[in-house]
SEDO-661694 format. One record per residue (C-alpha): residue number from 1; chain; z, x, y. Coordinates in nm, 3 decimals, decimal comma, padded with zeros to 5 digits. Last residue first. Layout:
BEGIN
SITE     k   c         Z         X         Y
SITE   NUM   A         Z         X         Y
...
END
This chain:
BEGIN
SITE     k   c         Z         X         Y
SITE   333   A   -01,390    01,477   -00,415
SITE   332   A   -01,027    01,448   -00,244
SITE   331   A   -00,728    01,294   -00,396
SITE   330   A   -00,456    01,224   -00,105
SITE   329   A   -00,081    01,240   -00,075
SITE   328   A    00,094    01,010    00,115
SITE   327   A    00,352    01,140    00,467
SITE   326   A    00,452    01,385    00,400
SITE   325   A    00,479    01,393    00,064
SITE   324   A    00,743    01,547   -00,138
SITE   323   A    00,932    01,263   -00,322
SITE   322   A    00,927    01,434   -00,644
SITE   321   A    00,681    01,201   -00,805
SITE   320   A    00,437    01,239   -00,521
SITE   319   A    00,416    01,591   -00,581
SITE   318   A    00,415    01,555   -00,979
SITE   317   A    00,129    01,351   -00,926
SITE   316   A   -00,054    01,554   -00,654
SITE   315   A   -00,007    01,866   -00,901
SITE   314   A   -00,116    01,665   -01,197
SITE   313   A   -00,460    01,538   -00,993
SITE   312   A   -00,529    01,915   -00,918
SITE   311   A   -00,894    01,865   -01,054
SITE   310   A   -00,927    01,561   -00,853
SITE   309   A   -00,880    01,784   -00,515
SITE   308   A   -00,564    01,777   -00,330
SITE   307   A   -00,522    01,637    00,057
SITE   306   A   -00,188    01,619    00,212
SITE   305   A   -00,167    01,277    00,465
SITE   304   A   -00,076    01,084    00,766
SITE   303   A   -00,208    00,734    00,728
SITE   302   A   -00,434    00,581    00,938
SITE   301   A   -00,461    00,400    01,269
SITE   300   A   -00,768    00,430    01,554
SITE   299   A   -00,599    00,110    01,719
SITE   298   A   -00,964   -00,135    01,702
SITE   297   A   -00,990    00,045    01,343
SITE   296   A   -00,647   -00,016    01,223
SITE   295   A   -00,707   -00,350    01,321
SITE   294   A   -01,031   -00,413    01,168
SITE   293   A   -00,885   -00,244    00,826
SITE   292   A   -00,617   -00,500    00,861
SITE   291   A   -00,862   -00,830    00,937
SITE   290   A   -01,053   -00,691    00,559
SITE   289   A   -00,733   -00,664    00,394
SITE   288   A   -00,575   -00,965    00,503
SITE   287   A   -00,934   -01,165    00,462
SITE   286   A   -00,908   -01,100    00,074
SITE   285   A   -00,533   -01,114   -00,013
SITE   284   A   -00,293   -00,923    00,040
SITE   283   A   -00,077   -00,610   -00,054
SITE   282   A    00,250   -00,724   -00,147
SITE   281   A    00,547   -00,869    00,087
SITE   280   A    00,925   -00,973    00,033
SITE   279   A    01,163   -01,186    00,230
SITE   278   A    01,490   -01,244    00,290
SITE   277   A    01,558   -01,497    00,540
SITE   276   A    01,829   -01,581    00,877
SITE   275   A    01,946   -01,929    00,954
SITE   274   A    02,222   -01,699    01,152
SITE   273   A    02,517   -01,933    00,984
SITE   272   A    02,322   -01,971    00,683
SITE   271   A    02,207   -01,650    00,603
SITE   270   A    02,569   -01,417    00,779
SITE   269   A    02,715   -01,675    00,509
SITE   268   A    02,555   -01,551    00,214
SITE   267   A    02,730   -01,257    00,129
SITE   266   A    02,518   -00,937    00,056
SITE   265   A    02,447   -00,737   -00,264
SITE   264   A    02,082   -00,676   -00,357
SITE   263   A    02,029   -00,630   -00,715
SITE   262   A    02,008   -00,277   -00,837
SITE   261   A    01,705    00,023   -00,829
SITE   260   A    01,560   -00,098   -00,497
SITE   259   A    01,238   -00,241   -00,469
SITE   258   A    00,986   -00,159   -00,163
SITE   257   A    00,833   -00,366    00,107
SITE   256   A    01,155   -00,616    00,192
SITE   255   A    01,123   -00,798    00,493
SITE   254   A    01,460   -00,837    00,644
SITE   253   A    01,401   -01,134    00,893
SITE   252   A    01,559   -01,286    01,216
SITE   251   A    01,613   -01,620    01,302
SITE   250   A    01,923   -01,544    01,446
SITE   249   A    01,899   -01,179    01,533
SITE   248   A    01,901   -00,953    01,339
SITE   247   A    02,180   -00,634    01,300
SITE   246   A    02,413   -00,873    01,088
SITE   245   A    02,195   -00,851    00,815
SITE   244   A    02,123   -00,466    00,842
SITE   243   A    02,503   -00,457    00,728
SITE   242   A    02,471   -00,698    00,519
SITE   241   A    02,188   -00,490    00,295
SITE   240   A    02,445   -00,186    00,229
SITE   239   A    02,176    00,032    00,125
SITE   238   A    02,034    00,094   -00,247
SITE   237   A    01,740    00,346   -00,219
SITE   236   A    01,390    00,263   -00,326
SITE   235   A    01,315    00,298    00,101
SITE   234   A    01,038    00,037    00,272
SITE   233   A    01,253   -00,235    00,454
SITE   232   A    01,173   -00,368    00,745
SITE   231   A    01,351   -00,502    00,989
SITE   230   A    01,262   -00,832    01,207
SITE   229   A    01,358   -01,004    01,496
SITE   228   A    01,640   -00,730    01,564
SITE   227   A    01,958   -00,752    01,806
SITE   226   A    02,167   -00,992    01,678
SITE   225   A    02,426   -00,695    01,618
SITE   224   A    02,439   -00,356    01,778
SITE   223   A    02,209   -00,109    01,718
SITE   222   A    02,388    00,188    01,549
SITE   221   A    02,537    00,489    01,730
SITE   220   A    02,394    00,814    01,569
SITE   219   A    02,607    00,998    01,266
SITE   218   A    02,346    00,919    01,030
SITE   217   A    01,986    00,847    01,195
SITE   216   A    01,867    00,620    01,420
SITE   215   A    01,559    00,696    01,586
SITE   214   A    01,443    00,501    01,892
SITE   213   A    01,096    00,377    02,066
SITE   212   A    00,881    00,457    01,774
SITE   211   A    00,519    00,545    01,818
SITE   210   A    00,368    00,797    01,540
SITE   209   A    00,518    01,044    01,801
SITE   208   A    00,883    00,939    01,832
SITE   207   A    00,889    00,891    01,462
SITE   206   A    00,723    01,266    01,405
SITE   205   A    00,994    01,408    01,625
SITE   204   A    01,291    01,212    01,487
SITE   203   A    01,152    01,336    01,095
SITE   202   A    01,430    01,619    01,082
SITE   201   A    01,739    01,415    01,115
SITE   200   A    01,642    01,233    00,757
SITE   199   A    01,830    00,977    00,648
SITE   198   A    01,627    00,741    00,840
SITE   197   A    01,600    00,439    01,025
SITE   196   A    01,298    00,384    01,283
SITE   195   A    01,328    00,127    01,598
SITE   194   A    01,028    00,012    01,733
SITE   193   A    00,998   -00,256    02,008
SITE   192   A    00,638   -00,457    01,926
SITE   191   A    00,293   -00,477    02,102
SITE   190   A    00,157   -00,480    01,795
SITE   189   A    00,003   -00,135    01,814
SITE   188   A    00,324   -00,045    01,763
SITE   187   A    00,418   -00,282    01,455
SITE   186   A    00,146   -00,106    01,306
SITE   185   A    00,224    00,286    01,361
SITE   184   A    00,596    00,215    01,293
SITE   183   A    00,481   -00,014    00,966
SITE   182   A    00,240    00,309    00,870
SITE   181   A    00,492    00,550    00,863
SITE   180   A    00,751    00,376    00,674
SITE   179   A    00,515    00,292    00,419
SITE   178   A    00,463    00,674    00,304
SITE   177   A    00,825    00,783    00,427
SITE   176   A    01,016    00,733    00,745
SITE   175   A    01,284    00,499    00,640
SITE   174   A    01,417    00,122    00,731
SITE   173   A    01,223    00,004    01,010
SITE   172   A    01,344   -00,199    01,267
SITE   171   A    01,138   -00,414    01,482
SITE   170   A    01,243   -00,581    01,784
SITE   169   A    00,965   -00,845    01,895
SITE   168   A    00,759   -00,857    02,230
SITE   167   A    00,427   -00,891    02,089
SITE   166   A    00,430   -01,048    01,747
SITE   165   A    00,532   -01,075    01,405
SITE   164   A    00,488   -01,440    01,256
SITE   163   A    00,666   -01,261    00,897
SITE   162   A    00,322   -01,344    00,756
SITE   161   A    00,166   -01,096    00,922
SITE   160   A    00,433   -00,850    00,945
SITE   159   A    00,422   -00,877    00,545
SITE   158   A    00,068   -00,834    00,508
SITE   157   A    00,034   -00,527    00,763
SITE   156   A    00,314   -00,347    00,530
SITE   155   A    00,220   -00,452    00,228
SITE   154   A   -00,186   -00,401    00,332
SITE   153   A   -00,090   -00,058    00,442
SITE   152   A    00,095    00,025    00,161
SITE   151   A   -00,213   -00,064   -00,099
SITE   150   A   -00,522   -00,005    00,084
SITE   149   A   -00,383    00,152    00,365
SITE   148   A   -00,337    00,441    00,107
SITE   147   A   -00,738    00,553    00,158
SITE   146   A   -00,758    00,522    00,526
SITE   145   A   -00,663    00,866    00,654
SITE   144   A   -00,876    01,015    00,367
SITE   143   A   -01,164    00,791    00,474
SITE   142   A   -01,124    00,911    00,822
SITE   141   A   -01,210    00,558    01,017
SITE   140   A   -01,500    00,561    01,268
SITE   139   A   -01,761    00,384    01,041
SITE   138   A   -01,501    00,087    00,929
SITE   137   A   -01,477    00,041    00,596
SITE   136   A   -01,610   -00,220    00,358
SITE   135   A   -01,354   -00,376    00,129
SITE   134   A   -01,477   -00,395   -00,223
SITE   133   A   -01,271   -00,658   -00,372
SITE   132   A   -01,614   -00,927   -00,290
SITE   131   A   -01,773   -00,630   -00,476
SITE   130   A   -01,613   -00,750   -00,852
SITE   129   A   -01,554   -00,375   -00,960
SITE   128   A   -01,739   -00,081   -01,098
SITE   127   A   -01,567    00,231   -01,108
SITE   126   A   -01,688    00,638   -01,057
SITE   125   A   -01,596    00,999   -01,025
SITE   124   A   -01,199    00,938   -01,157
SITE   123   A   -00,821    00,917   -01,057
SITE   122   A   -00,948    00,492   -00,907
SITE   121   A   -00,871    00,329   -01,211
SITE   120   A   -00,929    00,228   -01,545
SITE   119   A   -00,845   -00,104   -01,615
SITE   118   A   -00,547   -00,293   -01,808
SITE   117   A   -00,351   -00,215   -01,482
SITE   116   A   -00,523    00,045   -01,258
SITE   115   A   -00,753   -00,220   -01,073
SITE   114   A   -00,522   -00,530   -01,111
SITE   113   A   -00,666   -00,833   -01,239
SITE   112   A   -00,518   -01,122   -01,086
SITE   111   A   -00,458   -01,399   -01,325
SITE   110   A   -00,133   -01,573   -01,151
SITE   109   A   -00,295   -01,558   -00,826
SITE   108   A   -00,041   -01,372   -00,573
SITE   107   A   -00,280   -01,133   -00,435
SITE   106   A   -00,513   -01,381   -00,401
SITE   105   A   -00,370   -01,467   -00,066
SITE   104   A   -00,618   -01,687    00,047
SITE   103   A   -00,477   -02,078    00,047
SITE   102   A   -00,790   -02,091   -00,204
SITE   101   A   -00,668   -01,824   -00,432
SITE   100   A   -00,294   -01,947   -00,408
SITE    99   A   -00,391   -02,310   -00,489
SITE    98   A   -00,607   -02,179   -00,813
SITE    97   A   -00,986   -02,138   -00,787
SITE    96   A   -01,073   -01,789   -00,723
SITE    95   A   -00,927   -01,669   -01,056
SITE    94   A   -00,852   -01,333   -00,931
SITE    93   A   -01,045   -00,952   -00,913
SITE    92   A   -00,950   -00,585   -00,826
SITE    91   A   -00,617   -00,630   -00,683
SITE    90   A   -00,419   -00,266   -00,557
SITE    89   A   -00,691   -00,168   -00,322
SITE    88   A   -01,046   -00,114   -00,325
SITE    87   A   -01,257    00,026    00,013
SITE    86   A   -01,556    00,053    00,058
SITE    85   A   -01,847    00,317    00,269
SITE    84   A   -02,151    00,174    00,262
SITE    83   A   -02,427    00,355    00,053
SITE    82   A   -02,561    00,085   -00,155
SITE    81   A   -02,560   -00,255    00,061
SITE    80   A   -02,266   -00,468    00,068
SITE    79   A   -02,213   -00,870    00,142
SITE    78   A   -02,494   -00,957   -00,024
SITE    77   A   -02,404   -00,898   -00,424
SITE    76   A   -02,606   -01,119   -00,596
SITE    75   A   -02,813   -00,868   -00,768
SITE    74   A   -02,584   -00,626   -00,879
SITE    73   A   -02,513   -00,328   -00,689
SITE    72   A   -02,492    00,048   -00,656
SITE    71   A   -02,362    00,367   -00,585
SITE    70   A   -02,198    00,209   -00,299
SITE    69   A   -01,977    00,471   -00,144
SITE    68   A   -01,600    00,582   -00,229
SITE    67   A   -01,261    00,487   -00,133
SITE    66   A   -01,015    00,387   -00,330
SITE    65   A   -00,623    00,284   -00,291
SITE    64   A   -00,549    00,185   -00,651
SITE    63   A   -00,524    00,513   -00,858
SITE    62   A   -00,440    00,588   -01,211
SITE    61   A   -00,581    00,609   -01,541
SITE    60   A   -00,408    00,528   -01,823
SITE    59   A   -00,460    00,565   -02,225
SITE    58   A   -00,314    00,391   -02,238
SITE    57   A   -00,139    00,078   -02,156
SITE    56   A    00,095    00,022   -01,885
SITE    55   A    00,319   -00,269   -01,895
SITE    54   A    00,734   -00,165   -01,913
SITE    53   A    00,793   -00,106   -01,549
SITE    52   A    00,874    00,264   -01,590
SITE    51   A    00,598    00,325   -01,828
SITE    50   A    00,535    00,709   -01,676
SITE    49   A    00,180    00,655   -01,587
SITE    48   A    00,271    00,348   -01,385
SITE    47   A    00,551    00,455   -01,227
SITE    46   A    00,406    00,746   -01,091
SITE    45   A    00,056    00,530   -00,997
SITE    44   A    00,368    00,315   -00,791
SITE    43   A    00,450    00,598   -00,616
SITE    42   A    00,119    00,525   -00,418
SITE    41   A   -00,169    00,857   -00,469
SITE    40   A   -00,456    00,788   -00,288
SITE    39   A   -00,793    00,792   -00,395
SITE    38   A   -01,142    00,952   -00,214
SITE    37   A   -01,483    01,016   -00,256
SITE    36   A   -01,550    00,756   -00,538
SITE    35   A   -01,908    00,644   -00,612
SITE    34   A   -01,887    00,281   -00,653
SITE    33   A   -02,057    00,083   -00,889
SITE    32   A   -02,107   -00,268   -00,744
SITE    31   A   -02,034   -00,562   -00,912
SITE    30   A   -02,190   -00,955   -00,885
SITE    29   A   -02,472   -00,941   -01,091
SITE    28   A   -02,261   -00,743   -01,329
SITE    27   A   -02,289   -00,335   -01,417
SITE    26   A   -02,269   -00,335   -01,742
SITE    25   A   -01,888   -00,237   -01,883
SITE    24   A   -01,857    00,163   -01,832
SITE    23   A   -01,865    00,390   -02,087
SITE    22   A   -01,551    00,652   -02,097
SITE    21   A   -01,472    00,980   -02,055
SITE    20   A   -01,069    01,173   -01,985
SITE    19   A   -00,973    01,476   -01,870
SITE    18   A   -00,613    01,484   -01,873
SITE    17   A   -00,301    01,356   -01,707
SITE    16   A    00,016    01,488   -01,822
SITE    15   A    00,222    01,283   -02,045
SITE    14   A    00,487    01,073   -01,882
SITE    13   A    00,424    00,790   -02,116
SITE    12   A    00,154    00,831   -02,345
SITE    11   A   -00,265    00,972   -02,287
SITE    10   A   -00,262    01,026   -01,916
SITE     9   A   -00,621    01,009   -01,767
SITE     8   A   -00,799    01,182   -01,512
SITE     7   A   -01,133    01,005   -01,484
SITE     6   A   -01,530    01,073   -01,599
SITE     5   A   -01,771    00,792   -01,641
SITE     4   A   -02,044    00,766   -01,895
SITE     3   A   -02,371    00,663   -01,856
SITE     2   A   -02,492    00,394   -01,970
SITE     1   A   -02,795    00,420   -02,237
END
């Protein structure tokens, strides 16, 4: 007889999240069970539980950036061994065989399965997932610290990656929040310029300190134009996008890691003249994920977050929904 799992689970749109059982599909010859220590909380579980993109079933249970330990495994499953220390992000399986899969970014198969989307996610004791999506994790990261890498760390680290960022290059990023953080930390240890945007005077001292070269805030003398290879973009908020246009240089990118409320409004020519590009980035594919956690390893980066336990899963929630983090907000066995 299986035994059943135990989540947090909200029942209809914005309801709050309750306890919730359920049996488990058979463990596979290729899954592992995985014992969950840790989830983070992305504003995208908010969105999720509250219907705002129109495709959550319920009842729902949230929670994409996992970590937890082998519980254990099917038979073919080599690359793990129970008791190691994974990692599951916002993709939980793909088709393996279409152009995307093979080119290795999964994350933009057509079929991806996504692990809190049509299946119960991380807000709970135990899952069982494909284990080549189980991302082992490095022995001298703090699980808690690592936990929302797994979704806005992979954006982030994803979209510098395939932006060609490198040593050398002037990076802006647009707002000090739960993605901001990470991309100043990243682009850092990347050898890169950092420049950090924000609306928020307060949050100078903790972008100086997570690595930033400057601060920019209102009131504060802009960077002039042609100046950036690449900014970033990781704030919900609708800006005036030409202006941060004309701040790159030719070349340059705005790399867009979180969606704004209303279509972008900018002209064209500052494009075509400047042979600058718009761009866009989510979470990554199977050797992103793994090379990231490697990195963040080698550099000793994680997120900076608030821990709650499980049982306070509607206080996190509601936390996270009203903006309140600093910097992500943790579930905690």
């Amino acid at each position: 007889m299986t035994t059943k799992f135990h989540a947090y689970a909200a029942s209809s749109p914005k309801a709050p999240l309750e306890a919730f059982a359920y049996e488990p599909a058979p463990l596979g010859d290729h899954d592992v069970e995985i014992a969950i220590t840790h989830c983070g909380i992305c504003h995208s579980d908010v969105h999720l539980v509250d219907n705002d993109w129109g495709i959550s079933s319920y009842p729902l249970v949230p929670g994409h950036e996992v970590v937890g330990k082998v519980a254990a495994r099917g038979k073919h499953v080599t690359n793990l061994a129970v008791d190691d220390i994974v990692g599951v992000g916002w993709t939980r399986n793909t088709c393996r065989h279409c152009r995307e899969c093979m080119l290795g970014n999964e994350s933009l198969c057509l079929n991806n399965q996504a692990t809190c989307v049509g299946n119960y996610g991380g807000f709970a004791d135990r899952m069982r997932i494909p284990g080549d999506w189980a991302f082992k994790v490095p022995a001298s990261l703090d699980p808690a610290a690592v936990a929302p890498l797994l979704c806005g760390g992979a954006a982030v680290y994803g979209g510098f990656r395939a932006a060609d960022l490198h040593p050398s290059m002037r990076v802006g990023i647009i707002g000090l929040g739960g993605l901001g953080h990470i991309g100043v930390k990243f682009a850092r240890a990347m050898g890169c310029e950092v420049t950090v945007f924000s609306h928020s005077p307060s949050k100078k001292a903790d972008a100086l300190a997570m690595g930033a070269h400057y601060f920019v805030a209102p009131g504060c003398d802009k960077p002039q134009t042609n100046h950036f290879d690449i900014i970033a973009s990781t704030v919900s908020a609708n800006l005036n996008w030409g202006e941060y246009v004309d701040m790159l240089r030719p070349t340059g990118q705005l790399l867009m890691l979180a969606a704004a409320g209303k279509p972008m409004e900018l002209s064209a020519m500052p494009l075509i003249i400047g042979r600058r590009t718009i761009m866009g980035s989510c979470t990554g594919g199977r050797w992103l994920i793994n090379e990231m956690l490697e990195f963040a390893a080698r550099h000793q980066i994680g997120a900076q977050v608030e821990s709650f336990k499980f049982a306070d899963a509607n206080k996190a929630l509601d936390f996270v929904r009203q903006g309140n983090p600093r910097y992500r907000a943790v579930l905690e066995a």
